[in-house]
Legacy VTK file of the C-alpha trace (Angstrom):
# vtk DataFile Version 3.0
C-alpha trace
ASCII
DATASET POLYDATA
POINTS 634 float
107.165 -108.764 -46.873
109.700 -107.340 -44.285
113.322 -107.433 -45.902
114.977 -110.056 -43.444
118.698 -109.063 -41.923
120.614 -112.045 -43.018
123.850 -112.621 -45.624
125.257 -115.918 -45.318
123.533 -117.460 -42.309
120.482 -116.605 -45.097
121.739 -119.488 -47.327
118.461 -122.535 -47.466
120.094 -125.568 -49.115
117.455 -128.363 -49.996
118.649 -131.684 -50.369
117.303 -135.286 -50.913
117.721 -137.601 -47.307
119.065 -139.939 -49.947
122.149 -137.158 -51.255
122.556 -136.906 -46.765
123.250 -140.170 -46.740
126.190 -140.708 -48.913
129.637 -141.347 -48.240
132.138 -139.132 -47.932
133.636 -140.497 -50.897
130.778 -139.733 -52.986
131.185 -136.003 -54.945
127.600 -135.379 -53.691
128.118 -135.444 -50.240
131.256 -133.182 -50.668
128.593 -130.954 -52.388
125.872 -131.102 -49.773
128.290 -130.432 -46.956
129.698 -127.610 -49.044
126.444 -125.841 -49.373
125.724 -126.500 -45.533
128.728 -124.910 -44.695
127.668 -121.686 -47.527
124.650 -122.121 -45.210
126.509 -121.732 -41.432
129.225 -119.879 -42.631
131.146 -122.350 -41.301
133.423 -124.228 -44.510
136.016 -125.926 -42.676
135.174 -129.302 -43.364
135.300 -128.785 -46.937
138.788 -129.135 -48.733
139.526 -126.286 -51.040
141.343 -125.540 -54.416
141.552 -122.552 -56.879
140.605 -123.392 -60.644
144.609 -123.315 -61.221
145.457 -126.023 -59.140
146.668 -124.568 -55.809
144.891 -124.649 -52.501
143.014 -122.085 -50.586
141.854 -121.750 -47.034
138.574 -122.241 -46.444
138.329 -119.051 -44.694
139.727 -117.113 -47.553
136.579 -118.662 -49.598
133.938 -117.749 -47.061
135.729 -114.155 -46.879
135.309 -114.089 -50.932
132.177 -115.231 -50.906
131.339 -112.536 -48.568
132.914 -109.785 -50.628
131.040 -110.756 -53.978
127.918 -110.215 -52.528
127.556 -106.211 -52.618
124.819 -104.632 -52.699
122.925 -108.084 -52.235
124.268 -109.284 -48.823
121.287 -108.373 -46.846
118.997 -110.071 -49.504
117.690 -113.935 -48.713
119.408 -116.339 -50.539
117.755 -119.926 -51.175
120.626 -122.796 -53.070
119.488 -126.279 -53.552
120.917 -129.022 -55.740
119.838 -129.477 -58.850
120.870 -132.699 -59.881
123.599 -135.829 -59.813
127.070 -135.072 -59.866
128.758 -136.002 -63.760
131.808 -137.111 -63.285
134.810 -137.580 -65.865
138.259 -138.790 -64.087
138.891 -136.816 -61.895
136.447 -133.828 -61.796
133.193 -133.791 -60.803
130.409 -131.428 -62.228
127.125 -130.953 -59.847
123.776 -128.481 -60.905
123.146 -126.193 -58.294
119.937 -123.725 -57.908
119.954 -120.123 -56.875
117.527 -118.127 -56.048
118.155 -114.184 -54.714
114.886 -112.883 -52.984
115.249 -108.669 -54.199
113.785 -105.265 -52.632
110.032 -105.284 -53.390
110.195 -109.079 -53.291
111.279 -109.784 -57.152
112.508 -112.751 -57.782
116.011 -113.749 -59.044
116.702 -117.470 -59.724
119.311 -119.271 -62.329
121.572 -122.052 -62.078
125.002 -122.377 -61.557
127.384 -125.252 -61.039
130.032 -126.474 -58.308
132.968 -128.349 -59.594
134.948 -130.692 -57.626
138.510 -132.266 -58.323
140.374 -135.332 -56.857
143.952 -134.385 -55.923
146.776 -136.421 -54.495
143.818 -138.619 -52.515
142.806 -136.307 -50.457
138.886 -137.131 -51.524
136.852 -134.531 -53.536
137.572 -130.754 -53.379
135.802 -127.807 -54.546
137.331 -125.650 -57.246
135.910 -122.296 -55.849
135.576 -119.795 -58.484
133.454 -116.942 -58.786
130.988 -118.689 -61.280
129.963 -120.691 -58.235
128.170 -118.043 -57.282
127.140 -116.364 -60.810
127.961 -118.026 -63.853
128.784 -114.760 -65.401
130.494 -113.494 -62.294
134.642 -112.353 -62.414
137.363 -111.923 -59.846
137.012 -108.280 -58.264
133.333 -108.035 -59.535
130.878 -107.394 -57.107
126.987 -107.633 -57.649
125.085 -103.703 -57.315
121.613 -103.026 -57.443
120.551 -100.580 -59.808
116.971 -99.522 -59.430
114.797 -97.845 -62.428
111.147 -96.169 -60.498
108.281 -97.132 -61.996
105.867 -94.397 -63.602
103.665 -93.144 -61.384
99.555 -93.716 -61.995
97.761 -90.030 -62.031
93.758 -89.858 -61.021
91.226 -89.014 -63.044
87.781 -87.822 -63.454
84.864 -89.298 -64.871
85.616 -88.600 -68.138
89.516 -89.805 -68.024
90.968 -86.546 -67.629
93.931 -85.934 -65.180
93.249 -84.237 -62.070
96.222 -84.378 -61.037
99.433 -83.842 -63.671
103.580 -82.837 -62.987
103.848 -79.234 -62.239
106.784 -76.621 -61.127
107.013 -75.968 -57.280
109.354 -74.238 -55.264
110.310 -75.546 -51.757
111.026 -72.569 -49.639
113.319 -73.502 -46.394
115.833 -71.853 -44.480
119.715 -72.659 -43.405
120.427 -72.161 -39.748
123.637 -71.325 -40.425
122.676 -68.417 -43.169
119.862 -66.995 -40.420
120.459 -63.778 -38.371
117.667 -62.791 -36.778
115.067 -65.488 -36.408
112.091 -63.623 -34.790
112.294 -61.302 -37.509
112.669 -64.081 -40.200
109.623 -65.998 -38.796
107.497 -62.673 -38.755
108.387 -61.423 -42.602
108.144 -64.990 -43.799
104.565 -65.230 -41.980
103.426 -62.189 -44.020
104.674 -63.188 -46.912
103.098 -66.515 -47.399
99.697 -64.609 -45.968
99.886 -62.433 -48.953
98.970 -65.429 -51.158
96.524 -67.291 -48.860
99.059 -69.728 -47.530
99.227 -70.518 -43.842
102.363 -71.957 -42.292
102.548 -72.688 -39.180
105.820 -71.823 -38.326
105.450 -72.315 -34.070
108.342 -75.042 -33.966
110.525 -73.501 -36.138
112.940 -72.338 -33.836
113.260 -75.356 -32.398
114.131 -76.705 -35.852
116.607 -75.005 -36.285
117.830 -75.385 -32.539
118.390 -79.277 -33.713
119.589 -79.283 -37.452
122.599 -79.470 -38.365
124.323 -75.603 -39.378
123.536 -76.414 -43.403
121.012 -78.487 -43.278
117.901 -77.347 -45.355
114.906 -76.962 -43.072
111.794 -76.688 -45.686
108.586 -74.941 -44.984
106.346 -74.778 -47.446
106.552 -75.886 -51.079
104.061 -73.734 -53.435
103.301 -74.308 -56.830
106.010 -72.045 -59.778
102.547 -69.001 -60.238
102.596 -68.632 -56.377
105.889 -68.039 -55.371
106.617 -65.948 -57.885
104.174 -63.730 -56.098
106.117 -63.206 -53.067
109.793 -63.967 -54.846
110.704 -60.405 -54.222
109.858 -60.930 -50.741
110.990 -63.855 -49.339
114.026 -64.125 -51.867
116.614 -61.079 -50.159
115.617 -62.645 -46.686
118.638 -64.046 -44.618
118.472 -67.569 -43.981
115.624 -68.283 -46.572
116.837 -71.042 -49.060
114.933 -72.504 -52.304
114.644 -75.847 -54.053
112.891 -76.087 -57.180
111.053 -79.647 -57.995
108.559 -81.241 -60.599
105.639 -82.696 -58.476
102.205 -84.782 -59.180
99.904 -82.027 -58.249
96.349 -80.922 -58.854
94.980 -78.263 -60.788
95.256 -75.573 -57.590
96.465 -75.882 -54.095
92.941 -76.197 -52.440
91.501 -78.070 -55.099
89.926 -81.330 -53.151
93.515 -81.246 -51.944
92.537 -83.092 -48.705
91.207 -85.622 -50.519
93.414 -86.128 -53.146
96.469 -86.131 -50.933
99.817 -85.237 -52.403
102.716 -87.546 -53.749
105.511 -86.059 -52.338
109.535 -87.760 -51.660
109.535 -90.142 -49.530
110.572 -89.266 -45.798
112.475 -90.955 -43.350
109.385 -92.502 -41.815
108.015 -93.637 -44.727
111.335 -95.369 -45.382
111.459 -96.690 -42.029
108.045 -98.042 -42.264
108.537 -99.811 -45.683
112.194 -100.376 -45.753
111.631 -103.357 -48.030
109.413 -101.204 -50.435
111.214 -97.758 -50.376
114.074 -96.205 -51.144
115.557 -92.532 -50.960
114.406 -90.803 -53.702
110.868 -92.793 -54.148
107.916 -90.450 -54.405
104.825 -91.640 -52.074
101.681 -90.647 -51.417
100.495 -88.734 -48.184
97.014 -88.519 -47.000
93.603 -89.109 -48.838
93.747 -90.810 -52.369
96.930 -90.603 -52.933
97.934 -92.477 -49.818
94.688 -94.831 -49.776
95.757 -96.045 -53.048
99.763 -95.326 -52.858
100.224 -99.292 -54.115
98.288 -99.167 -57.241
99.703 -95.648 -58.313
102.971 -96.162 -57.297
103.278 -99.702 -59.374
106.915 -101.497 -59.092
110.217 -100.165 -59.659
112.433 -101.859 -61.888
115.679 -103.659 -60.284
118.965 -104.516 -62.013
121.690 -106.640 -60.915
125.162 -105.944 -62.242
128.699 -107.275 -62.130
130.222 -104.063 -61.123
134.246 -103.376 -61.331
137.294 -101.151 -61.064
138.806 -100.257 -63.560
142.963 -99.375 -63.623
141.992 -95.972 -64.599
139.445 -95.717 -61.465
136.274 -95.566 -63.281
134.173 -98.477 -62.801
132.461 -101.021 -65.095
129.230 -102.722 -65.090
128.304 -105.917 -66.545
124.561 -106.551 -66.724
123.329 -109.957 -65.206
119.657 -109.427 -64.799
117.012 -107.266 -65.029
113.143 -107.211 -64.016
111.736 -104.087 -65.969
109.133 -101.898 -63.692
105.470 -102.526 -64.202
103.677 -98.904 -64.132
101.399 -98.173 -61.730
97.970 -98.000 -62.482
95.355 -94.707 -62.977
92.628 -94.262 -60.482
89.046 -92.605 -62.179
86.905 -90.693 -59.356
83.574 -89.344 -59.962
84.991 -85.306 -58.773
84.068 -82.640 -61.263
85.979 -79.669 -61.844
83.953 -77.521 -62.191
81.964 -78.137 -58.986
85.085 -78.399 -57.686
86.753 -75.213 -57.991
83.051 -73.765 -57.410
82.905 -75.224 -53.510
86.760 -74.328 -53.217
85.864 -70.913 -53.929
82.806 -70.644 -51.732
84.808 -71.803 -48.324
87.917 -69.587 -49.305
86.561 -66.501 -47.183
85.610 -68.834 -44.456
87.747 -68.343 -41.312
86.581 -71.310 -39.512
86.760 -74.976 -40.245
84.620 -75.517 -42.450
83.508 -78.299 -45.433
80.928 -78.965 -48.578
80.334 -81.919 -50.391
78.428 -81.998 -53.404
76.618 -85.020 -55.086
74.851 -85.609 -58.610
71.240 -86.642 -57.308
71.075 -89.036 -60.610
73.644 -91.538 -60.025
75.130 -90.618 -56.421
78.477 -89.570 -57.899
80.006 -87.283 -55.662
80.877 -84.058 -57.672
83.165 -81.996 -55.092
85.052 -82.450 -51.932
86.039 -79.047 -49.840
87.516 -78.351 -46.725
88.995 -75.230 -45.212
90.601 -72.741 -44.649
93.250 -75.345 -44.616
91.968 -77.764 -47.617
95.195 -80.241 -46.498
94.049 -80.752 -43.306
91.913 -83.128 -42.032
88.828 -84.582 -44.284
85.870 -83.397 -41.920
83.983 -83.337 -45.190
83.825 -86.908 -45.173
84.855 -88.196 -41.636
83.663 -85.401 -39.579
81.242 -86.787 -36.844
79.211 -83.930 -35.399
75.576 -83.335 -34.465
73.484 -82.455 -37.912
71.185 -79.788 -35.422
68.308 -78.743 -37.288
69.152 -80.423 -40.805
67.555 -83.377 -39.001
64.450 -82.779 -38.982
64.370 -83.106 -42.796
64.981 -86.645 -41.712
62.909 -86.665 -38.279
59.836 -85.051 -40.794
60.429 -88.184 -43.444
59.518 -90.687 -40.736
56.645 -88.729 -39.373
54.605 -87.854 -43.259
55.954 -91.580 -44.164
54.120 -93.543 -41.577
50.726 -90.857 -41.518
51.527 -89.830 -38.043
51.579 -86.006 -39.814
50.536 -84.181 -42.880
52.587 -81.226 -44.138
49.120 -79.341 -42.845
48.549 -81.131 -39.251
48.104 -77.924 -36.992
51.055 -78.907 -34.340
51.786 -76.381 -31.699
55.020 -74.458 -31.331
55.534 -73.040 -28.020
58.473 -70.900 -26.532
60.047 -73.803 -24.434
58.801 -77.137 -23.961
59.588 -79.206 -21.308
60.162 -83.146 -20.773
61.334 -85.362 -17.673
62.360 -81.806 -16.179
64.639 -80.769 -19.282
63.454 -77.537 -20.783
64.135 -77.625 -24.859
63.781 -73.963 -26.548
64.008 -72.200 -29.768
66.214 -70.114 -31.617
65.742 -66.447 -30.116
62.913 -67.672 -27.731
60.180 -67.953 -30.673
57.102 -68.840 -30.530
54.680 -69.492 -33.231
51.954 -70.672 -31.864
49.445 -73.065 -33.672
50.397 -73.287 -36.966
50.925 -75.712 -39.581
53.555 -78.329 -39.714
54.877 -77.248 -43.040
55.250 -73.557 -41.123
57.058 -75.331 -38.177
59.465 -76.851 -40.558
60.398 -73.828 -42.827
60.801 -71.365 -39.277
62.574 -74.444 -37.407
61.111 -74.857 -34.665
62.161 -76.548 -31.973
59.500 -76.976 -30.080
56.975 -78.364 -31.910
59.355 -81.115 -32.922
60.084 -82.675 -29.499
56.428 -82.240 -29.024
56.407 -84.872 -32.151
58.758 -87.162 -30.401
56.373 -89.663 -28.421
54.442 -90.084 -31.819
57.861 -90.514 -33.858
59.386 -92.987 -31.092
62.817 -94.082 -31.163
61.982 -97.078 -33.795
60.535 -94.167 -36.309
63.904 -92.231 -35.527
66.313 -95.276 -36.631
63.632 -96.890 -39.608
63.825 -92.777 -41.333
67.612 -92.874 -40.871
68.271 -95.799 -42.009
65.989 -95.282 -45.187
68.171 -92.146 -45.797
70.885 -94.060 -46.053
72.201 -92.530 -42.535
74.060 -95.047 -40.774
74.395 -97.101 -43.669
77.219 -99.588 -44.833
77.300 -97.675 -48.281
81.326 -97.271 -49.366
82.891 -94.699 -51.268
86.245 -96.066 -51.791
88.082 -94.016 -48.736
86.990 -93.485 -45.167
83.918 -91.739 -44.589
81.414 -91.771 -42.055
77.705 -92.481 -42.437
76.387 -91.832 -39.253
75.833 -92.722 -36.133
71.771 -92.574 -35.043
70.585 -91.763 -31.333
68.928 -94.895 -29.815
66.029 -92.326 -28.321
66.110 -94.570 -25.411
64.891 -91.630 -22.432
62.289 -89.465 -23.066
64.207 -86.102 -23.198
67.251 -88.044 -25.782
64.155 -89.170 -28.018
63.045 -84.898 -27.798
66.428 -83.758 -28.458
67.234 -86.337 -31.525
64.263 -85.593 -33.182
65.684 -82.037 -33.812
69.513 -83.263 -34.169
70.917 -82.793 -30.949
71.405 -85.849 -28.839
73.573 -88.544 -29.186
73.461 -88.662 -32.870
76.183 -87.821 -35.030
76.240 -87.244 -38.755
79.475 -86.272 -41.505
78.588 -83.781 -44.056
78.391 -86.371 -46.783
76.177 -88.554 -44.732
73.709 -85.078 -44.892
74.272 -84.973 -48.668
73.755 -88.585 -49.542
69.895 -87.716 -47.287
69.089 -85.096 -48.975
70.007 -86.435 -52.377
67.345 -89.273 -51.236
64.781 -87.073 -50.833
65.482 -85.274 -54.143
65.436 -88.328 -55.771
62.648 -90.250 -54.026
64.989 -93.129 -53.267
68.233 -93.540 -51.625
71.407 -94.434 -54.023
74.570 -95.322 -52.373
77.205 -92.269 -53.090
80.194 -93.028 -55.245
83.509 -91.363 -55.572
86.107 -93.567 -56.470
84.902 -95.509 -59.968
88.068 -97.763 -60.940
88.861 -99.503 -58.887
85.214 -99.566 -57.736
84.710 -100.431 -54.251
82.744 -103.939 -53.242
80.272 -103.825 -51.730
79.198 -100.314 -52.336
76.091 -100.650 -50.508
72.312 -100.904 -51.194
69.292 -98.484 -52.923
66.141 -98.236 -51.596
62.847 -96.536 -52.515
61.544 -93.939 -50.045
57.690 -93.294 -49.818
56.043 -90.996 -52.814
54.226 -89.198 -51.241
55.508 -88.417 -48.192
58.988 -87.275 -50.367
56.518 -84.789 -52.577
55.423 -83.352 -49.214
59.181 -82.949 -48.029
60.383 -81.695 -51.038
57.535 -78.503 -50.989
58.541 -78.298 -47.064
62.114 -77.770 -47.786
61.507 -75.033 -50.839
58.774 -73.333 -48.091
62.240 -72.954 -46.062
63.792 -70.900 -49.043
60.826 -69.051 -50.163
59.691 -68.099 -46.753
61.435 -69.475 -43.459
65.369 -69.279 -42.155
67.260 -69.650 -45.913
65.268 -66.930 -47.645
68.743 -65.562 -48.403
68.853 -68.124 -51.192
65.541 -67.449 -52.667
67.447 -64.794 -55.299
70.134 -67.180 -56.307
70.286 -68.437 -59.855
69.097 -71.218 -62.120
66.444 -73.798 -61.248
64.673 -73.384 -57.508
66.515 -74.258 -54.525
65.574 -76.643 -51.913
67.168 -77.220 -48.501
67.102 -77.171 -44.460
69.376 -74.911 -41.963
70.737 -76.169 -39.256
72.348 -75.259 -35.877
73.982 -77.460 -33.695
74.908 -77.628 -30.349
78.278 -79.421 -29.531
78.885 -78.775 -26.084
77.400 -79.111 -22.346
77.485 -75.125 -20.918
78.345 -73.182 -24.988
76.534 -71.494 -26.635
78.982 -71.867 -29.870
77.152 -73.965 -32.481
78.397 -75.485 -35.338
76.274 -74.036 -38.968
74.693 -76.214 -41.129
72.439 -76.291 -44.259
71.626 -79.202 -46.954
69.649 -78.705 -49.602
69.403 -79.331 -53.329
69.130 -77.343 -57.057
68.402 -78.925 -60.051
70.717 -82.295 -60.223
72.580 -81.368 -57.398
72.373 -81.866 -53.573
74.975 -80.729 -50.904
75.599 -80.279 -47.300
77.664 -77.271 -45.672
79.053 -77.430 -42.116
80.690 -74.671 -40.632
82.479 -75.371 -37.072
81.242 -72.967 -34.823
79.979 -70.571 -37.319
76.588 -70.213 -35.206
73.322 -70.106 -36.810
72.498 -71.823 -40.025
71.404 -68.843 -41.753
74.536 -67.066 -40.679
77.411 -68.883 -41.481
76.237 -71.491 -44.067
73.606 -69.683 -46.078
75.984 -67.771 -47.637
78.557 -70.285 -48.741
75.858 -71.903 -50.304
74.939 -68.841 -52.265
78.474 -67.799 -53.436
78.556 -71.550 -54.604
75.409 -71.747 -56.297
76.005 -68.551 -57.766
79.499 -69.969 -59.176
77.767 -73.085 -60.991
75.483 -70.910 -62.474
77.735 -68.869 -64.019
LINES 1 635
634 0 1 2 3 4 5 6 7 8 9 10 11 12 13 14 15 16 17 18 19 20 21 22 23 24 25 26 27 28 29 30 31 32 33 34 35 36 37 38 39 40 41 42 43 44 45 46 47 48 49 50 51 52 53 54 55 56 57 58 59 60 61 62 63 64 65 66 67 68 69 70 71 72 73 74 75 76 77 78 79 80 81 82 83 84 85 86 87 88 89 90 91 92 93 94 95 96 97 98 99 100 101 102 103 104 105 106 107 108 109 110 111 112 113 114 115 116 117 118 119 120 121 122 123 124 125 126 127 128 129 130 131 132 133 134 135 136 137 138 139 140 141 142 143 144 145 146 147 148 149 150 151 152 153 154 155 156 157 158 159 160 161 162 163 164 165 166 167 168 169 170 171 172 173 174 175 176 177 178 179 180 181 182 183 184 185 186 187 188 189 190 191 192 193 194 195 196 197 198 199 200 201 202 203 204 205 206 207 208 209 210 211 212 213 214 215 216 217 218 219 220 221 222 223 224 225 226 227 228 229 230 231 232 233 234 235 236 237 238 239 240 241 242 243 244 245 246 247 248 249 250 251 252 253 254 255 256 257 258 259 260 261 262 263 264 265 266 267 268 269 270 271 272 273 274 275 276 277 278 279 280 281 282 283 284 285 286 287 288 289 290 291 292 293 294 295 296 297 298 299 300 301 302 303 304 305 306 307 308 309 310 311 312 313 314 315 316 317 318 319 320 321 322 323 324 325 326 327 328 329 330 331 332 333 334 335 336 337 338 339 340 341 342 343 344 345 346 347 348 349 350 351 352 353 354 355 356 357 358 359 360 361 362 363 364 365 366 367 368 369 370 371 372 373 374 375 376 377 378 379 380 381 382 383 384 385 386 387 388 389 390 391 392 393 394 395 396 397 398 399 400 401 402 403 404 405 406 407 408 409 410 411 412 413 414 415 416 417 418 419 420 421 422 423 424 425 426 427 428 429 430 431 432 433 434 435 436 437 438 439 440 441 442 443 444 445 446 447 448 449 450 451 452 453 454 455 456 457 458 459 460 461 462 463 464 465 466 467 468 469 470 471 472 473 474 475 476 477 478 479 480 481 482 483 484 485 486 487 488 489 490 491 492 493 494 495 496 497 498 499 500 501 502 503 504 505 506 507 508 509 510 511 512 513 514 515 516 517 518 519 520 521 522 523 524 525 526 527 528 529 530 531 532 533 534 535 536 537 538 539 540 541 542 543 544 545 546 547 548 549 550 551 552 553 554 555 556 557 558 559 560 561 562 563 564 565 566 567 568 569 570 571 572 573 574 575 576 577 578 579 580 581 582 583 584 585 586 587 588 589 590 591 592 593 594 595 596 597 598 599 600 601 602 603 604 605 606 607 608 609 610 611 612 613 614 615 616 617 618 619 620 621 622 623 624 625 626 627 628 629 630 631 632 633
């Protein structure tokens, strides 16, 4: 609900048509056209007295009015009456009803009454008082808000433990006025925050500090108590540098599944600008993945008071309490992430210099184990969203559909030439091989090109989307935050059929879409990933049972590509055998950059690594999937 600009035009008085029909000898009328006038801010057909006797200007009440209100005067206002008029002599006693619509929407209603008097037959006249307004209300009293946040929900893991708890961080800014040589500043500071793997980009700075204010703090980076006390000796004797120590909602390191967790940081002027009737200075709010996907439920409601507030002869000021709605505290969230995979897939993409992500899943159940991105882990989630062509990781799906409907055996003799040409568009292999005749199984575990768009025709564009969808690619399946499942070539020309089959074309894939594939195969049915657990998503899609025994024949196809085709690098690493398909993928008309895949599986686990323009499969990916293997195993 957007918090309305009003005060006393804000004023909804609901009466009976019979209480608008009365005289204007009738206290209820005077009341009606009292509360009209509350309504218009317009009281000058109502007659006025003060509870002592004397009169008052109608203008002087409005003005009163006005100046009781506070802290409340841009807050909707409903007042209705409540009931007849009781009248004894001459004073009249009428129920009214108030109701005060506060931040966040909480509702304040009580009743109050108007009276009226009879003086010197001049009809009836409201006493005006400042229990009209309040019962409980006083002269020079005015109503505050006084706001109490509510406690902020954590997330958790499967088993209920935080992943994210309060820890120590330093905010490290600078003062334009306190600067002296900014180049210089920019350059140390850059160094400094390199030391301990942090990268700030610190391009706009100077003209930051061209537009702030001479003491305004500019921050730059806020890193957790362990961190900067790394570089305190650096940064600390720098001029212009400036520090702010806070308590923050943070996870267990900075890269851990940090862009999907998000952070809860204070909330900023946009944020405030955005949710005026939510936020306040001061509120702490979620920013990107989780944290921001579910900022309601975490965040829960803040508590509101109203009080009578006044001055006191000695300046200090009193408060009188008049209402209070306590804060409800927001609620946990549970996700499926486990630490230890976690930090394991963190630590794998740390030496990566390009973009690059790895998403893990529990073959099992679905549950989605780890989330990684980097070398920035904050920025964007191209683990989950990312929408880039698999290359050769899809012809573990391209192979399903041909062993599933017979149209191949893992042993059909299918040719793999150097180039291969259709509709005038020549398709090649990776460093112009050529195998020759040779088993599919072989054709799969060297990747080869080739020989797949030579499948195509027999595949067809129908065999294309009916594998994909089977794997779940494409799929409606939902995790709880965005992610993308796919997008599938329609195969509709010849030479887009040939260059599909071997995931180039039109199709585009995330690396959790890969993951959630290959966890299929491993599985011998597709089961809808899951990642957040409470509150569950609805609906989070559909399982489905993938052909036996074209799944045992894929499964001995991908550990041939291990034990003796283009991710032999992995055939060393330890614990139970590992499974899996490289992949390189072409992402641009005229390049020759690729982006790096491989997928693949070990023991309960499946996962998909993508490396932006990391080149071959074997290359770039291979290895990350080795240090994190390695790291599990451990």
């Amino acid at each position: 609900m957007r918090r309305a600009t009003v005060g006393i035009a804000a004023v909804l008085v609901l009466t009976t048509a019979g209480l608008a029909g009365c005289s204007e000898d009738e206290p209820q009328d005077t009341v009606v056209t009292f509360l009209n006038g509350w309504k218009s801010g317009d009281l000058s057909k109502v007659g006025f007295v003060t509870s002592a006797g004397g009169k008052i200007a109608a203008a002087e009440v409005l003005t009163s009015i006005q100046s009781f209100y506070g802290d409340l005067k841009d807050q909707p206002l409903a007042v209705s009456v409540a009931g007849d008029p009781s009248v004894t002599g001459d004073i009249a006693t009428t129920p009214i009803d108030v109701k005060w619509t506060l931040p966040g929407n909480v509702t304040w209603d009580y009743k109050s009454t108007v009276r009226m008097t009879k003086q010197n037959g001049d009809g009836w006249q409201v006493i005006w008082e400042p229990a009209v307004l309040q019962p409980d209300l006083e002269a020079g009293e005015k109503f505050r808000l006084r706001r109490e946040p509510a406690k902020r929900g954590t997330i958790l893991d499967a088993s209920g433990k935080p992943l994210v708890g309060p820890q120590q961080v330093v905010v490290i800014g600078v003062s334009p006025e306190k600067i002296k040589d900014l180049p210089a500043l920019t350059k140390s500071l850059t160094a400094a925050f390199r030391k301990i793997g942090v990268d700030v980009d610190l391009k706009d700075l100077k003209d930051r500090v061209a537009k702030a204010d001479t003491g305004a703090f500019l921050d730059l980076v806020s890193l957790r108590r362990a961190d900067y006390d790394k570089i305190r000796s650096t940064v600390r004797p720098l001029p212009g540098t400036v520090f702010r120590e806070e308590t923050r909602q943070l996870a267990p390191t900075r890269a851990f599944a940090r862009a999907l967790l998000g952070t809860a940081d204070a909330a900023t002027k946009d944020d405030l600008e955005k949710r005026p009737e939510e936020l306040t200075t001061g509120d702490v709010v979620g920013h990107g993945g989780l944290q921001e996907k579910y900022d309601q439920v975490l965040r829960g409601a803040p508590g509101l008071s109203v009080v009578a507030s006044a001055e006191a002869a000695d300046a200090s000021t009193e408060e009188k309490p008049i209402f209070t709605a306590k804060p409800v505290d927001g609620k946990d969230i549970k996700i499926s992430i486990d630490t230890t995979t976690q930090n394991a897939a963190d630590q794998a993409l740390a030496k990566q210099k390009q973009p690059s992500s790895l998403v893990a899943l529990r073959i099992s159940d679905g549950a989605v184990l780890a989330v990684a991105n980097g070398p920035d882990p904050g920025g964007v989630n191209t683990a989950l969203t990312g929408q880039v062509p698999p290359g050769s990781t899809y012809k573990m799906v391209s192979s399903y559909g041909l062993l599933s409907t017979g149209k191949v055996t893992a042993d059909t003799v299918v040719d793999c030439p150097k180039t291969r040409t259709v509709d005038g568009r020549t398709f090649k292999n990776s460093h112009d091989e050529e195998l020759g005749k040779v088993p599919f199984h072989v054709d799969f575990a060297k990747s080869c090109n080739t020989a797949f768009v030579g499948l195509a025709p027999q595949l067809g564009a129908e065999g294309l989307r009916q594998a994909s969808s089977t794997l779940g690619i494409g799929g409606d399946w939902n995790i709880g935050i965005d992610a993308f499942t796919g997008k599938v070539s329609d195969g509709a020309s010849p030479t887009e059929l040939a260059a599909a089959t071997f995931g180039q074309g039109s199709t585009a894939v995330s690396p959790i879409a890969m993951a959630a594939a290959t966890a299929a195969v491993a599985k011998g049915g597709f089961q809808p990933p899951k990642l957040v657990l409470d509150p569950a998503p609805a609906p989070a899609g559909s399982s489905g049972t993938l052909d036996a025994k074209a799944v045992s024949a894929l499964q001995s196809m991908m550990r041939e590509v291990v034990t003796g085709g283009t991710g032999t690098a992995l055939k060393a690493v330890p614990g139970k055998p590992v499974y899996g398909k490289t992949g390189t993928a072409e992402f641009a008309d005229g390049s020759d950059e690729t982006h790096s895949w491989f997928i693949g599986y070990q023991g309960d686990v499946a996962f998909a690594v993508m490396v932006q323009k990391g080149g071959a499969g074997s290359e770039a990916a291979v290895p990350i999937v080795k240090d994190f293997l390695t790291t599990l195993a451990k």
